[in-house]
LODOVO-740867 format. One line per 10 residues: for each residue x, y, z of N, C-alpha, C. Coordinates in Angstrom, 3 decimals. Each point is the difference from the previous one (the first is absolute). Example, Ala and Ser with C-alpha at 12.3 -4.5 7.8 and 13.67 -1.06 7.14 Angstrom:
# LODOVO-740867
13.190,-5.690,7.800,-0.890,1.190,0.000,0.900,1.200,0.000; -0.350,1.050,-0.720,0.820,1.190,0.060,-0.770,1.090,0.730 .
This chain:
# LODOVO-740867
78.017,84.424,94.363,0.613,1.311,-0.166,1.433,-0.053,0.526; 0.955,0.486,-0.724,1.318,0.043,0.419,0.097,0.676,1.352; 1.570,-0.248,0.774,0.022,1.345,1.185,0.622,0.423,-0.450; -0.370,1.275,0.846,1.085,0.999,-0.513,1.189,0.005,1.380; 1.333,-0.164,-0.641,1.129,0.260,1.122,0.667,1.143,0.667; 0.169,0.885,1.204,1.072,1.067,-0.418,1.176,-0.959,0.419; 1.480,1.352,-0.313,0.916,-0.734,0.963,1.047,1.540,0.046; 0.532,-0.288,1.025,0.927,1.329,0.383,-1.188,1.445,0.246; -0.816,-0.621,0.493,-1.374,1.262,0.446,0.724,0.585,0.711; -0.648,1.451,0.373,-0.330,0.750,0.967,-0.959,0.872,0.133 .
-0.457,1.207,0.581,-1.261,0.906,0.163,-0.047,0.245,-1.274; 0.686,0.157,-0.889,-0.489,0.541,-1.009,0.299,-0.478,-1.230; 0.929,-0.947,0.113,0.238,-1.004,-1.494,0.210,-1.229,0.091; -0.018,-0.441,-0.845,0.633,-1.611,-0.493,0.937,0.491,-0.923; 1.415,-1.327,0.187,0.904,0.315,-1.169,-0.349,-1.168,-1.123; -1.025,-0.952,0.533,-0.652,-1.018,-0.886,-0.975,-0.366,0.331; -0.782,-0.252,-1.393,-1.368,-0.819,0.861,-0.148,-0.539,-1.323; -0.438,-1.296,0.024,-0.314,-0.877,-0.455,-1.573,-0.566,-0.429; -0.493,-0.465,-1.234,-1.660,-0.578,0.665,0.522,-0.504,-1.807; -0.337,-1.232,0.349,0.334,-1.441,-0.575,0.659,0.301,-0.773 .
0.739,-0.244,-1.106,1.003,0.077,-0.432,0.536,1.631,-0.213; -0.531,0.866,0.038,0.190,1.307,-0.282,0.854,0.329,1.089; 1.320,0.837,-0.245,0.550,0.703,0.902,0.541,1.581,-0.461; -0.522,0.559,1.153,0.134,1.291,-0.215,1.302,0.807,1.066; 0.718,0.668,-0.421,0.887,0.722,0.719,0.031,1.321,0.450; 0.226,0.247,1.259,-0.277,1.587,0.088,1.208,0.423,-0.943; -0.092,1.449,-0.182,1.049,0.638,-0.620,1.665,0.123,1.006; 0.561,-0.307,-0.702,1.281,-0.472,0.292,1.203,1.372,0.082; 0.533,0.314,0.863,0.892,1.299,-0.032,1.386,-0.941,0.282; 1.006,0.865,0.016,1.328,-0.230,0.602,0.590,0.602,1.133 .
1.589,-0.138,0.258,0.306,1.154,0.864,0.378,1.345,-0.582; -0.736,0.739,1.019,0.241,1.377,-0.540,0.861,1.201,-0.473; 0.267,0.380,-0.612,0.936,0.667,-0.455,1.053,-0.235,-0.997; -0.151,-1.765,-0.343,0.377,-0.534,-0.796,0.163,0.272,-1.303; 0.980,-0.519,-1.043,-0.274,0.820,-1.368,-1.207,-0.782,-0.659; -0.515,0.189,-1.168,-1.127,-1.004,-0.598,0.448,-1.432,-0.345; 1.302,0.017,-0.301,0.544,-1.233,-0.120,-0.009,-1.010,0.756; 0.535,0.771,1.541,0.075,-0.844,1.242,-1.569,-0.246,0.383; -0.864,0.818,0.183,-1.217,-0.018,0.039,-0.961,-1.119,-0.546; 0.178,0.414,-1.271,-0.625,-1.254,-0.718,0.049,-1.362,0.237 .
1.790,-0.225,0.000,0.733,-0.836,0.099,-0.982,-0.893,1.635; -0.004,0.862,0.931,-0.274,-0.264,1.417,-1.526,-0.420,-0.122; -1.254,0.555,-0.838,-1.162,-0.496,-0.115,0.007,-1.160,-0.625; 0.498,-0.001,-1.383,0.088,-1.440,-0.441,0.496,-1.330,0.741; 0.508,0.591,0.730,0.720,-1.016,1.066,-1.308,-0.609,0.660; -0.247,1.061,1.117,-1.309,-0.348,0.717,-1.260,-0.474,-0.740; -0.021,0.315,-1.177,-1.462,-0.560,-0.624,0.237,-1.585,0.017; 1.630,-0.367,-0.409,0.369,-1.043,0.027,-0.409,-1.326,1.194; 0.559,1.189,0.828,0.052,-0.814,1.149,-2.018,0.095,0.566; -0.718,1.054,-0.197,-1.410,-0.275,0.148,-0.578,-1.089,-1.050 .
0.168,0.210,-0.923,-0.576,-0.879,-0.675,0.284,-1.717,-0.142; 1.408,-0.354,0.670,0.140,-1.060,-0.017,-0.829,-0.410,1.945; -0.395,0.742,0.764,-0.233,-0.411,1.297,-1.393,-0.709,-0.585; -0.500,0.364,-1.103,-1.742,-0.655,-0.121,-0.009,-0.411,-1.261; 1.143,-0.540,-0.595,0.363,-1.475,-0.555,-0.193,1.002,-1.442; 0.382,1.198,-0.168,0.254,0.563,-1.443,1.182,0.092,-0.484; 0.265,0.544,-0.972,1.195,0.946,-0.653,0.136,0.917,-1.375; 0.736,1.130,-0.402,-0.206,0.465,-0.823,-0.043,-0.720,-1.513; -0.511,-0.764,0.277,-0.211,-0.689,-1.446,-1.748,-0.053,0.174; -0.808,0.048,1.495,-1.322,0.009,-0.392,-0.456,1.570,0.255 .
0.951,0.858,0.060,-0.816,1.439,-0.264,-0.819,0.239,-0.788; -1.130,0.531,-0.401,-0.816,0.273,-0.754,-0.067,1.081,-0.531; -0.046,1.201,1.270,0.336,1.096,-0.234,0.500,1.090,0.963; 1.124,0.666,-0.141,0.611,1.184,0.361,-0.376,1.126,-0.061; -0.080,1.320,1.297,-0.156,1.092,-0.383,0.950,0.671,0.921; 1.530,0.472,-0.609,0.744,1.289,0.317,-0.574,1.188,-0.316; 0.455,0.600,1.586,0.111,1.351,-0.030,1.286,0.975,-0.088; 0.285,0.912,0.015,1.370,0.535,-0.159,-0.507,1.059,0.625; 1.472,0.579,1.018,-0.243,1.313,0.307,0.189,1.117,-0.818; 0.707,-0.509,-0.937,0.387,0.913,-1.153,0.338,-1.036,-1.366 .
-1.027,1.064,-1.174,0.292,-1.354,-1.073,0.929,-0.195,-0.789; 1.015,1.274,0.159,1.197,-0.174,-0.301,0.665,-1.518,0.525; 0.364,-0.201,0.673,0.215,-1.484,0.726,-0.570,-1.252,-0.862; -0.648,0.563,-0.922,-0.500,-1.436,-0.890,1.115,-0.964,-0.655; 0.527,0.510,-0.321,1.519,-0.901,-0.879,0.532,-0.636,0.816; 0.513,0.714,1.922,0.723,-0.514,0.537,-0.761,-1.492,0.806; -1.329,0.639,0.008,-0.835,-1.200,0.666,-0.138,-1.189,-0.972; -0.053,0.329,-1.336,-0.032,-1.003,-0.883,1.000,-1.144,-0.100; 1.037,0.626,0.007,1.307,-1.021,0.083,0.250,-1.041,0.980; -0.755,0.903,0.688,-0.033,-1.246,1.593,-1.198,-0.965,-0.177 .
-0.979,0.060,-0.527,-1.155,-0.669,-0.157,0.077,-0.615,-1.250; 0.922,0.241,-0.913,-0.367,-0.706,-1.110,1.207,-1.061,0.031; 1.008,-0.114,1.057,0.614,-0.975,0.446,-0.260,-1.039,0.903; -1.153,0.062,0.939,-0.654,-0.648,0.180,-1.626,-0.395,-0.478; -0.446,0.524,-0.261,-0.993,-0.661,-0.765,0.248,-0.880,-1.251; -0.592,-1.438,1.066,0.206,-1.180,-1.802,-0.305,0.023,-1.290; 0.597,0.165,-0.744,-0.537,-0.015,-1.679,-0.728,-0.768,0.106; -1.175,0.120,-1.039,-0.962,-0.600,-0.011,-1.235,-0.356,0.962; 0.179,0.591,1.100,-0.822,0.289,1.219,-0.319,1.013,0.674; 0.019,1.314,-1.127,0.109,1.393,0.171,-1.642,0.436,0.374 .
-0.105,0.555,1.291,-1.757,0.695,0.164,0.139,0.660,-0.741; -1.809,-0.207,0.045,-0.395,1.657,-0.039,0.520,1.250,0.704; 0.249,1.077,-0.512,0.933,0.838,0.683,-0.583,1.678,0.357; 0.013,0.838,0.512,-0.222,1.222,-0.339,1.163,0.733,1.386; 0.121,1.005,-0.448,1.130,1.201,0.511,-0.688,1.055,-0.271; 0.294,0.526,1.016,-0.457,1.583,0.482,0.614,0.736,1.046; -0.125,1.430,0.300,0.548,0.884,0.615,-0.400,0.258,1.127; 0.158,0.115,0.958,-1.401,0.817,1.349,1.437,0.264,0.532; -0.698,0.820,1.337,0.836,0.112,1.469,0.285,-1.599,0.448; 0.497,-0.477,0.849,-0.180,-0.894,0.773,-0.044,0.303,1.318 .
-0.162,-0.939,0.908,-0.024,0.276,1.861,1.163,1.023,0.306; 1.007,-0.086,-0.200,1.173,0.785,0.215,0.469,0.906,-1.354; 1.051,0.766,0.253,0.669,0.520,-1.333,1.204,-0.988,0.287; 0.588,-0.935,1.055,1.088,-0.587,-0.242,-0.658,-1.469,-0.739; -1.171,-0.364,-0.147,-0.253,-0.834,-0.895,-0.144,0.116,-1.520; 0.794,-0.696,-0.599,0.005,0.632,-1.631,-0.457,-1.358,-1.167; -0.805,-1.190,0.730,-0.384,-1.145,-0.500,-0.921,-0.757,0.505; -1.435,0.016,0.195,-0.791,-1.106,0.315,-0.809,-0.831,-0.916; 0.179,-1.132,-0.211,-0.293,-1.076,-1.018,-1.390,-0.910,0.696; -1.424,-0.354,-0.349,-0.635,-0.818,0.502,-0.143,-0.928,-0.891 .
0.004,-1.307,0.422,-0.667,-1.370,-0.852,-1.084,-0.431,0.166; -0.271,-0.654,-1.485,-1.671,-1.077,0.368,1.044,-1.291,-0.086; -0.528,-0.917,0.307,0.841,-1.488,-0.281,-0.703,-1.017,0.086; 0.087,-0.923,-0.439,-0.530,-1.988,0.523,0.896,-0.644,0.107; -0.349,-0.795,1.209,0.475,-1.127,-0.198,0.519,-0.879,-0.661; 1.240,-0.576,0.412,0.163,-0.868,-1.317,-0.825,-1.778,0.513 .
């Protein structure tokens, strides 16, 4: 049976956990108050940098699920994500609306991923 890993725990989350090749990401915010651009810009970063600590990268995403604080923001979030995401290595994707933790958060993105 695989293990399962966390990493960056605390009482109440993991920002990764791992169990054999599968990696999963908590949902990813930015700094607050930020526009969606900068926002985005700032998660993609960090997924970056999580996903390469347990030997991934956005080329083994599988699948994505954004939220938006508002879905107006879809176009602007797009531009930022569709500049980094590799052609031809595009997840599965879904976008949607909710509240988030704050009203100064206006972007949280979670990943599935593997290993490469």
């Amino acid at each position: 049976m695989a293990t399962i890993e966390r990493h960056h725990s605390n009482h109440r989350m993991s920002q990764i956990v791992t169990h054999g090749d599968m990696v999963y990401l908590a949902g990813q915010v930015a700094a607050p108050g930020d526009s969606v651009t900068e926002q985005t810009k700032g998660i993609l970063e960090q997924i970056d940098t999580l996903l390469a600590e347990v030997g991934s990268d956005k080329e083994q995403i599988l699948q994505a699920i954004i939220w938006l604080a508002d879905m107006s923001d879809f176009a602007e979030m797009n531009a930022v994500w569709d500049a980094w995401v590799p052609q031809g290595h595009t997840p599965a994707r879904a976008c949607g609306g909710a509240p988030l933790a704050t009203p100064e958060y206006k972007v949280e993105i979670i990943v599935t991923a593997v290993r490469r």
